[in-house]
C-alpha positions as CSV (number, residue, x, y, z in Angstrom):
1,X,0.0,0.0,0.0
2,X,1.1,3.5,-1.0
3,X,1.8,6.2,1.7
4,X,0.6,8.8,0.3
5,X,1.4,11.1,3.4
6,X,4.9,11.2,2.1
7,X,4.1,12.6,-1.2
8,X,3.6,15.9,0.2
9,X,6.4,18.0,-1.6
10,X,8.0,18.1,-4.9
11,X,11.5,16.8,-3.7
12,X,9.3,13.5,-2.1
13,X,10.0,10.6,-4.1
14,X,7.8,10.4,-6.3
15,X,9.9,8.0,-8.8
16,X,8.6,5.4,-10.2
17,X,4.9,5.5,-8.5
18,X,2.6,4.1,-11.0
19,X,0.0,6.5,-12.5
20,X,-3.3,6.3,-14.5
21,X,-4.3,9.7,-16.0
22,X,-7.6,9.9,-17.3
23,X,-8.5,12.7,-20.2
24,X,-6.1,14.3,-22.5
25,X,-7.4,17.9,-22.4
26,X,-5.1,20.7,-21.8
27,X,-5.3,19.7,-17.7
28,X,-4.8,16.3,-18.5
29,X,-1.4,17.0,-20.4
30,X,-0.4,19.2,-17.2
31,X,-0.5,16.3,-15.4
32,X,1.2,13.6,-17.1
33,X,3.7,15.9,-18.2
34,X,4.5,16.9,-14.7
35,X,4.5,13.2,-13.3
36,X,6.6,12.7,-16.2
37,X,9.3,15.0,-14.6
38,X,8.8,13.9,-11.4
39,X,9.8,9.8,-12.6
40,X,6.5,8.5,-12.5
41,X,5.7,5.7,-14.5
42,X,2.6,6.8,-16.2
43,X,-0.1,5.5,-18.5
44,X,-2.5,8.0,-20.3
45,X,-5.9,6.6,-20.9
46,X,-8.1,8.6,-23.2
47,X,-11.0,8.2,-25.5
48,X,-10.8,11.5,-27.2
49,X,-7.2,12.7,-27.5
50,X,-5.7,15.3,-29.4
51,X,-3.1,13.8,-32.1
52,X,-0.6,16.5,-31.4
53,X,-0.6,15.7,-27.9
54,X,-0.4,11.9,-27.9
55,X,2.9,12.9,-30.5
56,X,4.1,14.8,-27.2
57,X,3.6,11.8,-25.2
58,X,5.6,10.1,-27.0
59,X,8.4,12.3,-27.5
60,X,8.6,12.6,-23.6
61,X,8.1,8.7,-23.1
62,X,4.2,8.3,-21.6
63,X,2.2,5.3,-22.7
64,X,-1.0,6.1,-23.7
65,X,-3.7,4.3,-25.4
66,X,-6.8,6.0,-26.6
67,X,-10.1,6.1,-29.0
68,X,-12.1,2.5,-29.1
69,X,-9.5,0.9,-26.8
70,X,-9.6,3.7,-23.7
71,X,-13.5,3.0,-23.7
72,X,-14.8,1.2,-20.5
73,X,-11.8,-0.3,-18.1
74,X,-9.2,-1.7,-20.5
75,X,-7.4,-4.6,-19.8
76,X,-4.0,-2.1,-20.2
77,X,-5.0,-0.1,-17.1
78,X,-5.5,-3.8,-15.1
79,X,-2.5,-5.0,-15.7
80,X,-0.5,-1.6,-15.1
81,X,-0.7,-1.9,-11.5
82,X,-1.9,1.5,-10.5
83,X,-1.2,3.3,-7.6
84,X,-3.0,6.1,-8.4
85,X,-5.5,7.7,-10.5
86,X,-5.7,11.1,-12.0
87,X,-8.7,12.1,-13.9
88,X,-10.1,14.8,-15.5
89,X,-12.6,16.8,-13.4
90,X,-15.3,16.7,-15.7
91,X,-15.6,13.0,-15.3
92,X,-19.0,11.6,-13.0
93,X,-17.3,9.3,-10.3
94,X,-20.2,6.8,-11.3
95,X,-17.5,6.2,-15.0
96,X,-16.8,2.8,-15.2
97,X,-13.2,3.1,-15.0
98,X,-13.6,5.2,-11.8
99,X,-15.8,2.9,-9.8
100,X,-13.3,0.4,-10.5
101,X,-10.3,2.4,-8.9
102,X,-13.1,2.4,-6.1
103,X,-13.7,-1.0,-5.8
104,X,-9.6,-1.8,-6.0
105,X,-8.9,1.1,-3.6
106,X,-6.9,2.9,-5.6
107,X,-7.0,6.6,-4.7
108,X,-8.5,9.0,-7.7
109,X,-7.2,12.9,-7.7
110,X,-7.7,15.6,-9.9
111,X,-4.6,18.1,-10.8
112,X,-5.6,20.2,-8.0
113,X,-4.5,17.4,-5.7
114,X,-1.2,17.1,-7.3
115,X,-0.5,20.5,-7.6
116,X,-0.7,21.2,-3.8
117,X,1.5,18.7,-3.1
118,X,4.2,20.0,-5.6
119,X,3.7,23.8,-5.0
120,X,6.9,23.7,-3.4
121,X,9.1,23.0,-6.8
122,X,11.1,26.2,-6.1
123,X,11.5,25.9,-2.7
124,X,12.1,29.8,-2.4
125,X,9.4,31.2,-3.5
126,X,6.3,29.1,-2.7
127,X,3.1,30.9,-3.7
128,X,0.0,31.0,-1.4
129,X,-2.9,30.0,-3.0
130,X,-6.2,32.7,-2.9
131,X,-9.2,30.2,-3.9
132,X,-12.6,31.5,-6.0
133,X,-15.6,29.5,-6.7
134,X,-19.2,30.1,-7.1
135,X,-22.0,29.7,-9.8
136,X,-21.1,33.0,-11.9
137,X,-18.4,35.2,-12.1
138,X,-15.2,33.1,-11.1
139,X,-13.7,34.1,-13.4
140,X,-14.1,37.8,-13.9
141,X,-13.2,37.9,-10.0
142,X,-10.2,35.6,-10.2
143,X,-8.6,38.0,-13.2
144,X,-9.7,40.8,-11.0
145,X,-7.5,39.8,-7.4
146,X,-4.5,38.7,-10.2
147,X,-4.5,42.5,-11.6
148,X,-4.5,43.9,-8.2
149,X,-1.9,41.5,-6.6
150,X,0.2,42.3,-10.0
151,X,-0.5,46.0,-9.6
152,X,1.0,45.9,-5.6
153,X,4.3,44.5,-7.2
154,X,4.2,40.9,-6.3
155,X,3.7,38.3,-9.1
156,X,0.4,36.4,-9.4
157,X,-0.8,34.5,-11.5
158,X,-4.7,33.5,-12.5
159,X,-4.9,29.3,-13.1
160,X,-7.4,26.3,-12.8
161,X,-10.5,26.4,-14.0
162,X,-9.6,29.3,-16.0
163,X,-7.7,28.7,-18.7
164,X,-3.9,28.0,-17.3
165,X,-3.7,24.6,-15.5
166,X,-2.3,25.0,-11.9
167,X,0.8,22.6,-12.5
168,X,1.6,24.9,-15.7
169,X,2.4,27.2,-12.9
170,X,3.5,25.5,-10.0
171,X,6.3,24.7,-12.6
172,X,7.2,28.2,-13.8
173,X,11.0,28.5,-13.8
174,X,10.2,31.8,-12.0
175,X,7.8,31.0,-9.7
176,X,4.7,33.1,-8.2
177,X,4.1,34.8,-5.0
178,X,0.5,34.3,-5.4
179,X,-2.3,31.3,-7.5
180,X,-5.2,33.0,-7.8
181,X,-7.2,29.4,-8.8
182,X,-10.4,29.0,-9.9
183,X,-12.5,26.3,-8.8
184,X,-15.3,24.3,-10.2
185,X,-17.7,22.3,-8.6
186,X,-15.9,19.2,-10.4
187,X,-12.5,20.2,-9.0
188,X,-13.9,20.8,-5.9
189,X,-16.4,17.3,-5.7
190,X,-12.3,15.3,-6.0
191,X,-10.5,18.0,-3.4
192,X,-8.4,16.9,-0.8
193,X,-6.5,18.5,1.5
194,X,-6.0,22.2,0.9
195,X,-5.2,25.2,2.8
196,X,-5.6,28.2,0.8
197,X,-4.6,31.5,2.0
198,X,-7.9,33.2,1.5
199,X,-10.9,31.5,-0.5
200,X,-14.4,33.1,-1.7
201,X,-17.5,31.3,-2.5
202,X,-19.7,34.0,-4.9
203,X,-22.4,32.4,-5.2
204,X,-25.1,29.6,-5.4
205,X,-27.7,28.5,-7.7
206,X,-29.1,25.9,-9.4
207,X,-25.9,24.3,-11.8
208,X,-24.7,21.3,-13.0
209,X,-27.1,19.1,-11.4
210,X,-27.1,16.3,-14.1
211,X,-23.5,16.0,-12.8
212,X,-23.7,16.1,-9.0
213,X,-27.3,14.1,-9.0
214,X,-28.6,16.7,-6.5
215,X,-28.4,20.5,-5.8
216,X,-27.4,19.4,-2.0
217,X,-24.3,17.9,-3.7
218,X,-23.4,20.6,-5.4
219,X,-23.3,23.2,-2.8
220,X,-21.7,20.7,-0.9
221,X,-19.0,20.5,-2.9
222,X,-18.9,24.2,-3.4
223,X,-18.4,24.1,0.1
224,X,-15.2,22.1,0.6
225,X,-13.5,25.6,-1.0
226,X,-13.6,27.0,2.4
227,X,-11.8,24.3,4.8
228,X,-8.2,24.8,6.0
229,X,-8.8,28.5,5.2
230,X,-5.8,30.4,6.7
231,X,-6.9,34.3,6.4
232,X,-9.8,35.1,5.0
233,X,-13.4,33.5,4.2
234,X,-15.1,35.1,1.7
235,X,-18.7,35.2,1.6
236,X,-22.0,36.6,-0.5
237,X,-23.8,38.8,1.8
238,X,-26.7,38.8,0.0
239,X,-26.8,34.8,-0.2
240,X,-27.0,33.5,2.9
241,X,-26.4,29.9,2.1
242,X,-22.5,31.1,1.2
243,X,-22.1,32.2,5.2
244,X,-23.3,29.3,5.9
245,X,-20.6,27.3,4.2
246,X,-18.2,29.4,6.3
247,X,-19.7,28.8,9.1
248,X,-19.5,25.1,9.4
249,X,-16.2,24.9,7.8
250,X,-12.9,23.6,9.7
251,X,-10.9,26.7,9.4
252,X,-7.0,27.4,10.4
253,X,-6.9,29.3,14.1
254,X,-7.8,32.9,12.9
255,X,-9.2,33.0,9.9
256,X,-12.2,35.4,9.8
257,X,-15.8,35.6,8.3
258,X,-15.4,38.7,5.3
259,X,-18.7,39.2,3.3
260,X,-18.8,41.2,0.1
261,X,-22.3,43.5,-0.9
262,X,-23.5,45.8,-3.3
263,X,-25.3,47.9,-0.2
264,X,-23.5,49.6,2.8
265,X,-21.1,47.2,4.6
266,X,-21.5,46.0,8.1
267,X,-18.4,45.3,9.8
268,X,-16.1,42.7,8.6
269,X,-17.9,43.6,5.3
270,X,-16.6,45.2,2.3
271,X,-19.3,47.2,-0.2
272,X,-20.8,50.0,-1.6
273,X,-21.4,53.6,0.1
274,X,-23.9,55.0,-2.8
275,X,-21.1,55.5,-5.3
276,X,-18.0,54.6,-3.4
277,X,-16.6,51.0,-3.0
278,X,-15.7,50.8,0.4
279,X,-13.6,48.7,2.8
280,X,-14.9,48.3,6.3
281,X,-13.0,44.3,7.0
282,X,-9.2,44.9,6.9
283,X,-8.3,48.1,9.1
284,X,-7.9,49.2,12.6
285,X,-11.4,51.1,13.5
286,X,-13.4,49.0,10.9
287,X,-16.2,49.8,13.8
288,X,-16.2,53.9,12.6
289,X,-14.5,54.1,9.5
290,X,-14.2,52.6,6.2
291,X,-11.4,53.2,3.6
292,X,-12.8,54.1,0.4
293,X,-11.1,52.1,-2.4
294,X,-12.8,53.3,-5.6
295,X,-15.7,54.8,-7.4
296,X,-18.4,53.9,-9.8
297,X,-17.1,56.4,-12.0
298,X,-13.6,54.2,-11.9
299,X,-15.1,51.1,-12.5
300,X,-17.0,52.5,-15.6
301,X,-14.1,51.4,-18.1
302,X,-14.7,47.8,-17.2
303,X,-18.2,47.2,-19.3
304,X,-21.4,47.8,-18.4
305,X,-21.7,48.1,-14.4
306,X,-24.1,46.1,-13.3
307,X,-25.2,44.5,-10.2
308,X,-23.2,41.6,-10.7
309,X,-20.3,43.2,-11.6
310,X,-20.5,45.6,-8.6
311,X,-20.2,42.1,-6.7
312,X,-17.8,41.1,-8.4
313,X,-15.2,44.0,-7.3
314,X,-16.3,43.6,-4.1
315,X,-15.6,40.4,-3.7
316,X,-12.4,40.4,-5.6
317,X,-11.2,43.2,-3.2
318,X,-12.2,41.6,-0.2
319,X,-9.5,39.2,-1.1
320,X,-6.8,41.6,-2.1
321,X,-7.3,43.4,1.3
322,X,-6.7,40.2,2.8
323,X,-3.8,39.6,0.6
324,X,-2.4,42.8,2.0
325,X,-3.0,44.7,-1.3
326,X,-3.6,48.6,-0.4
327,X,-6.3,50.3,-1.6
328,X,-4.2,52.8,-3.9
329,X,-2.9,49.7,-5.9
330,X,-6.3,48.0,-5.8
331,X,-7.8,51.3,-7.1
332,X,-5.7,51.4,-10.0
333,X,-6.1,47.8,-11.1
334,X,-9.5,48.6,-11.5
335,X,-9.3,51.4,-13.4
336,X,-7.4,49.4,-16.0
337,X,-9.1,46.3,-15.9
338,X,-11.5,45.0,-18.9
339,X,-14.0,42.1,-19.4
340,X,-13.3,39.4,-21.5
341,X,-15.6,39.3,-24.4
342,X,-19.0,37.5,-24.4
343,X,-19.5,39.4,-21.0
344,X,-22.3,41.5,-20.7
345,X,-20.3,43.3,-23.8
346,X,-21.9,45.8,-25.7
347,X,-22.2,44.9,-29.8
348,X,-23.5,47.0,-31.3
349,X,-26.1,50.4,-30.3
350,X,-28.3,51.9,-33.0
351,X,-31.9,53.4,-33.3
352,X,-31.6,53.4,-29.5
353,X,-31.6,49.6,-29.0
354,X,-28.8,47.8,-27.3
355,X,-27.6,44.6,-28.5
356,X,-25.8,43.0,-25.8
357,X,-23.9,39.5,-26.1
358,X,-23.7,37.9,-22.3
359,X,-23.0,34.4,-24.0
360,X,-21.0,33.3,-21.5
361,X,-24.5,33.2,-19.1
362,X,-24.7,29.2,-19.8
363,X,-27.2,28.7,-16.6
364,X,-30.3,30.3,-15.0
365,X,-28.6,32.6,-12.8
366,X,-26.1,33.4,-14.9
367,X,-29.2,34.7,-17.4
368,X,-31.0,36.3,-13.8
369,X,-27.4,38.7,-13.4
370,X,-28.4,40.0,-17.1
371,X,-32.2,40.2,-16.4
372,X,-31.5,42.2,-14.0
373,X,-29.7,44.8,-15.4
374,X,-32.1,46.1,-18.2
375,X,-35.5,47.1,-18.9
376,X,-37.3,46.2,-21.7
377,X,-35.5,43.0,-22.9
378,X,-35.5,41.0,-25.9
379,X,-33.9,37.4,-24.7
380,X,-32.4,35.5,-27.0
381,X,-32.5,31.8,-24.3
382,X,-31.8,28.7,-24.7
383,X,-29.6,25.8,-25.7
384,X,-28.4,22.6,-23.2
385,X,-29.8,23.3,-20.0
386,X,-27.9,20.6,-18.2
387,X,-30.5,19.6,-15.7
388,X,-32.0,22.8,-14.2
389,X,-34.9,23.9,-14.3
390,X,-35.4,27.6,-16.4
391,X,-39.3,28.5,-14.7
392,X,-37.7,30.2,-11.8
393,X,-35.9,32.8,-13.9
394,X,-38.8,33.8,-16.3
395,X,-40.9,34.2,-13.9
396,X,-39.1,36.5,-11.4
397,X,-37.8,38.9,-14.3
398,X,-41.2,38.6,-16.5
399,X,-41.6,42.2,-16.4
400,X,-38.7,43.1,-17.6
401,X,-39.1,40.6,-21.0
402,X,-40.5,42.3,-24.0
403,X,-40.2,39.4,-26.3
404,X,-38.5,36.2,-26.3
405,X,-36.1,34.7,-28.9
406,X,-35.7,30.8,-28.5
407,X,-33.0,28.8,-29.9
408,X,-31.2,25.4,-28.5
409,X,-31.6,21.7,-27.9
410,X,-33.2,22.0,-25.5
411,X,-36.6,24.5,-26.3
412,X,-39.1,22.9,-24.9
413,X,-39.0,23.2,-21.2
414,X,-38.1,26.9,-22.3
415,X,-41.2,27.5,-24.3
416,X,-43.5,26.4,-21.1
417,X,-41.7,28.2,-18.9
418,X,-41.9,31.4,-21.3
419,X,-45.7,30.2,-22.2
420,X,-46.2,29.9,-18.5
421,X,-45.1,33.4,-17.4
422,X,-44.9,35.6,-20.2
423,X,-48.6,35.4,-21.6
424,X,-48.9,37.3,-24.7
425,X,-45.7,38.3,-25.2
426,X,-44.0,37.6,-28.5
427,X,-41.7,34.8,-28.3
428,X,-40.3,33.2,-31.5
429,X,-38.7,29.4,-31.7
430,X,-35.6,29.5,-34.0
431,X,-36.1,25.9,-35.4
432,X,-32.2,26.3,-37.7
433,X,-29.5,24.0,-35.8
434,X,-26.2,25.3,-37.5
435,X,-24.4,28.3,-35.6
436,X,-24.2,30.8,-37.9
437,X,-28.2,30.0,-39.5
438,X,-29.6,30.7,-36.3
439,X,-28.1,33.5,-35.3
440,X,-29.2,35.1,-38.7
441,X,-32.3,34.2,-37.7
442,X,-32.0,35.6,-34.4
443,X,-31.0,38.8,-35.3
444,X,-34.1,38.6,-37.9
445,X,-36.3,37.9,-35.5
446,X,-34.8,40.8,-33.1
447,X,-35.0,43.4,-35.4
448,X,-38.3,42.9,-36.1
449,X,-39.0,43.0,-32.3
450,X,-36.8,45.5,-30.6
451,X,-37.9,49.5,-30.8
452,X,-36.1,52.7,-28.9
453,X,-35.1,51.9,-25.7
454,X,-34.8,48.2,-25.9
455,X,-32.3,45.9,-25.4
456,X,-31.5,42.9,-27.2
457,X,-29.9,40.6,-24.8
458,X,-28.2,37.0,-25.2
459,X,-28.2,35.4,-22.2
460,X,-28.8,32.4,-22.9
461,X,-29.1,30.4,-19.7
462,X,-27.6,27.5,-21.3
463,X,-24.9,25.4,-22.5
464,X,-23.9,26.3,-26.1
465,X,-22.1,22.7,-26.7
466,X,-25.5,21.6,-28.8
467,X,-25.4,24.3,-32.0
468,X,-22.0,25.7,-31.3
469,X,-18.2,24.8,-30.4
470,X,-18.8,26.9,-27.1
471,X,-20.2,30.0,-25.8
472,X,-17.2,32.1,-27.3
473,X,-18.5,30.7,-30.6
474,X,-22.2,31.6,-30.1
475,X,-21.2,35.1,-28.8
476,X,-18.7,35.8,-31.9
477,X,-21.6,34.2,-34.1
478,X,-24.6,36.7,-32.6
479,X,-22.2,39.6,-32.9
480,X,-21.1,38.6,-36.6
481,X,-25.2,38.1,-37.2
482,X,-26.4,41.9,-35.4
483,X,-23.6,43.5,-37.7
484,X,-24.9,41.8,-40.9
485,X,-28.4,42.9,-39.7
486,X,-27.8,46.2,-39.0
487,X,-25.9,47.0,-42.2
């Protein structure tokens, strides 16, 4: 039997423990190609698998096998002897292949795992780790508290969930002072043991439930962000189930309860006095005063400030304050920082309508942060709804629908819920299934809809994976469609 207790450090000895890594996705490369270096021996088992990266494998001596032959358990990964498995997050624990590492007692991780057990590959400079999850806005909040560290002069650097796998920079020649790491509820579901510097749960809503079976497990999983907390503990004021989470998590000796609003802050809070971002958490008199941080005047160059993004900076501040980040460096960050696209980004505005593409809004509350931001909205919803249920939405923000645009896989639960709550309002089903033919057909269907004042909004409440490569690709395809319409 392995002792994994040992294997808590990069100079452990690793050498020659035998490894099962399952996916070959950008995270699953990071991981063979850092047990690789450490002297594992490794066997890469995936069923779809970049060529250019199973070339790499090769070139740096990793078995793999892949396609057909990866499906199920394969006799390869029975005879390899396993010591460990490594899969990808995205992969249900009921897979066939993981209830058999189960059933052998063979310990599954994800790269989040492995990465905290390595952070300490240059020895000198060992980065803490500031943690982000929540149903929306991750990762406009984890790009937020990497700007404002960067801005104070240490080096951070924005990984997981987001883009840059964590062992991609656990294994930067330079190193970091600082991981700001998104977290999904995947990542989170396989955790271990962790002990972040600060962490921040945003927010919680119905997501992903085909996955986790139940919304319990998901926000129990959400919830596993918080333990081992060192500093700071990041919560949604205005969603009490986040405090919660803080409250019955196993925190280090001193770690404090920070919440994050829109309205005035408490104590221990950090907000919004009318137009002025404020700090009342992380100084001396926080019982009196408040430092101010910034404006809503410079926040304006980041997109369109809403609600959601006013939550957003607070929260993202609340952990640069705790980072030790001062307000003069945190102001200036935000001055300069900028959405990525497909966020609540303005497209195009003529004859006084505003088309907006919020693409990346791929589940019901995701959509509700948009909804809530306009008057007088033409929705362009749907697509693969993943197991939630749509009703809740429409109905809360019904008065603030003009007309309804439907496209996606998934319509018909949509249409009831729009046929349910909206009464005779237009609504339009966009029965096309290629990308770019229905967002032609979209924009049609909008023009022909929206008058002065209006705002054409996609927000789509949905996956995109059924008509589209991703939501980046049904953003770029709407914006490419309004254009063409509006010529």
């Amino acid at each position: 039997m392995t002792d994994f207790s040992q294997l808590n450090s990069w100079h452990a000895n690793w050498r020659d423990l035998r490894v099962v890594v399952f996916g070959l996705g950008v995270t699953g490369f990071s991981v063979a190609d850092t047990l690789a270096e450490l002297g594992c021996k490794v066997l890469v088992v995936a069923e779809k698998a970049d060529a250019e990266l199973l070339d790499i494998l090769d070139v740096i001596g990793v078995d793999h096998i892949s396609g057909e032959e990866a499906k199920g358990v394969p006799a390869a990964v029975k005879s390899f002897e396993a010591q460990l498995v490594i899969t990808s997050p995205g992969v249900k624990p009921e897979h066939e292949l993981l209830r058999w590492a189960a059933d052998v007692a063979i310990p599954v991780w994800v790269d989040i795992e492995l990465a905290w057990r390595v952070r300490d590959k240059n020895p000198e400079r060992v980065a803490d780790w500031l943690m982000i999850t929540g149903t929306n806005g991750k990762t406009t909040t984890v790009q937020m508290v990497e700007a404002m560290i960067n801005q104070s002069g240490k080096r951070a650097i924005a990984c997981g969930n987001i883009g840059t796998p964590v062992l991609d920079a656990i294994r930067e020649p330079d190193g970091f002072d600082a991981l700001v790491v998104e977290l999904s509820s995947f990542q989170l579901h396989y955790l271990g043991t962790v002990k972040p510097f600060s962490a921040a749960v945003l927010n919680l809503a119905d997501d992903h439930l085909d996955w986790h079976g139940s919304f319990e497990a998901y926000r129990d999983a959400k919830a596993k962000i918080f333990e081992n907390t060192q500093v700071a503990c990041v919560y949604n004021v205005a969603d009490s189930q986040t405090e919660r989470m803080v409250e019955n998590a196993d925190v280090q000796e001193g770690a404090r309860a920070i919440g994050f609003t829109i309205g005035t802050p408490m104590r221990s809070q950090i907000g919004f006095v009318e137009d002025i971002l404020c700090d009342r958490a992380f100084l001396d008199d926080r019982a009196n005063n408040a430092l101010e941080i910034a404006t809503l005047e410079d926040l304006s160059n980041i997109g369109v400030m809403t609600p959601h993004l006013m939550a957003n900076a607070a929260a993202a501040t609340a952990l640069a304050r705790s980072y030790g980040v001062s307000p003069v460096d945190i102001k200036a960050a935000l001055k300069k920082f900028r959405l990525d696209a497909h966020r609540i980004e303005l497209v195009a505005e003529a004859d006084g309508i505003r088309w907006i593409d919020d693409s990346k809004a791929t589940n019901p509350h995701a959509a509700a942060a948009s909804l809530n931001s306009f008057d007088n909205i033409v929705w362009v919803v749907g697509g693969l709804l993943k197991g939630v249920d749509i009703s809740e939405v429409v109905k809360k923000y019904s008065a603030r629908i003009k007309a309804a645009i439907v496209i996606g896989k998934d319509r018909e639960p949509v249409l009831e819920a729009l046929s349910r709550h909206l009464g005779a309002k237009p609504v339009i089903e966009i029965l096309a299934d290629a990308g770019a033919q229905v967002m032609a057909e979209v924009a049609t269907a909008a023009v022909s809809l929206a008058r002065d004042g209006d705002t054409v909004l996609l927000a789509p409440a949905a996956a995109s994976m059924d008509q589209f490569k991703d939501y980046a690709d049904r953003g770029n395809s709407f914006a490419e469609a309004v254009r063409m319409a509006l010529k």
